[in-house]
Every structure is written in structure tokens, then in C-alpha cells.
C-alpha positions, 0 to 999 in steps of 0.5 A: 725930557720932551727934548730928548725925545724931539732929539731921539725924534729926529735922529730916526727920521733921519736915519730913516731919509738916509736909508728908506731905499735899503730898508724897502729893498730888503722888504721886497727882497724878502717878500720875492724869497718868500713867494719863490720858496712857496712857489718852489715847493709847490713845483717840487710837491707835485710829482712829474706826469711820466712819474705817475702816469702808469699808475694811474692808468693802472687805478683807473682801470682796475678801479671799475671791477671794484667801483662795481663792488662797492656802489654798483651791481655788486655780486651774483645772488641767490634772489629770493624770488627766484623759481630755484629759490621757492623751489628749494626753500632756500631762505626758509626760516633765516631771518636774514633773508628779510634783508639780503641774499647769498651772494652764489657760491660761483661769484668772484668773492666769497668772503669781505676778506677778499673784497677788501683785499683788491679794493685796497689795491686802489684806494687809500687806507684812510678813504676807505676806514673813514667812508668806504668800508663804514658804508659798505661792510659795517653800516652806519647811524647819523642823527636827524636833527629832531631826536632821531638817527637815519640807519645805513646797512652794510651792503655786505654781511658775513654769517656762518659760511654764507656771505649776505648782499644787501637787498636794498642797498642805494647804488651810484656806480654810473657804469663804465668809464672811459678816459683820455690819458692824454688829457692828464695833469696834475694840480698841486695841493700845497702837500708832498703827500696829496695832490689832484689828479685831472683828466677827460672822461665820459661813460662808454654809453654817452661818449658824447659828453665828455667832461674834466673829472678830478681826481685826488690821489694820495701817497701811501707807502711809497705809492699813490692811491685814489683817495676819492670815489670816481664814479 
């Protein structure tokens, strides 16, 4: 038995001495395949600048009107301490009041209907199911950690004919931006679906500093959308 196993011992070291250097190149062989195959995936998962260069000149710019919507000024309203507003008792007996006002009846949306008609113009369905619209139309609850939870508002809220913003609602919008299109390009994300847009930007009051945003972007039904907030 232990010279049987000497024998079969050294038939695979020999076997091993006559062939190591094919054995080795085909590892190697097979490593290089592998990382060519990522490599060219990663090449043919990114889409070409002149692909999606419209568009995103086309997301950037129309973002700001909704970007302002969203986490910015918001809409025009009727302000509770307004001289025509006491004057007219506007607010008088609506419990509502304590936390919003009527968006006027002149702004450019009247309804979360339109609202989310144009911001879906821009960002992706699931970007905004999972953050945007949770903060902005349905309000939200998180626990504390010690027993409690920390209440989210809706910033926008719909009663009877009248559409109600959000008194207290804590924006971020910076204000408008400005970008060099020139400076675009594109970083793959391993995914055909995902990838990372990047470009130099600075808001239009400090032009001084300029600084190299990214921006992911995500493909939808046949065509991209921002898939995060740029502020």
C-alpha cells in the first residue's frame, strides 16, 4: 500500500516537472481572459459622452426650477402675517394654519399632482419613491434610539381646494449653479443601468469656488435620470 502511494507520489511529481510551464500559462492565461472580460465590461457599461451629453445639460438645467421646489423657496404663499391676511381673516378657524400656508393661487403649481409630474422629469422613480416624495409630500417618522421617534412633515399638503406649504419645513437648496460642460465625464459603476456622472461646478454667487460634483445618474426606461440630489 505505502508503495503504491510512493509510486502514484511520484508519477505526479513527474508529470507535474514535464508540464508546470503549460499548467502556469494557462493559469495566467485564464487570470488575463478574466480581467479582459471585467475590463471590457466596465468599458461597454459606460455610455459614450456624446451619448448623454444633451441630456444632461437637459437634467442640470431643468433641475434648478425643481431642485427649488423640492428643498428650496418653495412656492408663493399667502403669509400668515401678512397685512392682507389679518385683514381678511384668512386663516381664521383652520387648524391647518398653525403649521402652513396656502400656496397663492397665481404660483406655477397648484396641485402635488403637477409637482410630481415635472420632478419626474428629472429624477429617477425610485430616488424619489424612496427619499424625495417620503420628505416632501408624505412626511416621515424615524425612532430616536431611546424610546422615541423624530416627526418629518410633508413640506406640501393638499386639503380641500387649497394646496398648504409647510411653515417650517428645513431647506438646503444652495441656489443656483452653474456648470462647465466641458469638464464632463463619466466613471463606471460596474452596472449597464448606473453610472457616475462628474463635472465642475460653483453656485452663480461665488464663482470663485469651483469644485468637482458627482453626479449618478440611472437608466429608466430608456433614458437616464439623476438619481441623487445636486444641490
Amino acid at each position: 500500500m505505502e508503495e503504491t502511494k510512493k509510486i502514484s507520489k511520484e508519477i505526479i511529481l513527474e508529470f507535474f516537472k514535464k508540464h508546470y510551464k503549460k499548467m502556469i500559462a494557462g493559469a495566467l492565461a485564464v487570470i488575463v481572459l478574466t480581467v479582459t472580460c471585467l475590463l471590457l465590461f466596465q468599458c461597454n457599461s459606460v455610455p459614450k459622452i456624446e451619448n448623454i451629453y444633451d441630456r444632461m445639460v437637459y437634467l442640470l438645467d431643468s433641475s434648478q426650477e425643481v431642485n427649488s421646489l423640492i428643498y428650496g423657496c418653495g412656492l408663493p404663499v399667502w403669509e400668515d402675517d401678512s397685512e392682507y391676511v389679518e385683514f381678511m381673516h384668512v386663516y381664521y378657524g383652520l387648524e391647518t394654519a398653525r403649521n402652513y400656508e396656502i400656496v397663492m393661487p397665481n404660483a406655477k403649481y397648484l396641485s402635488v399632482q403637477e409637482m410630481k409630474e415635472e420632478i419626474e422629469k428629472i429624477y429617477s422613480k425610485e430616488y424619489l419613491d424612496d427619499v424625495i416624495y417620503r420628505s416632501i409630500f408624505d412626511g416621515y417618522a424615524i425612532e430616536d434610539g431611546i424610546g422615541g421617534s423624530v416627526i418629518g412633515v410633508a413640506r406640501y399638503y393638499e386639503e380641500g381646494a387649497y394646496l398648504w406649504q409647510s411653515k417650517d419645513f428645513k431647506t438646503f437648496y444652495t441656489g443656483m449653479r452653474v456648470y462647465d460642460y466641458s469638464t464632463m465625464q463619466i466613471r463606471s459603476l460596474g452596472k449597464t443601468d448606473r453610472c457616475v456622472v462628474t463635472i465642475d461646478s460653483w453656485l452663480e454667487d461665488e464663482p470663485e469656488n469651483v469644485e468637482n460634483i458627482e453626479i449618478l445618474i440611472t437608466l429608466q426606461d430608456g433614458q437616464w435620470y439623476l438619481d441623487n440630489f445636486v444641490a
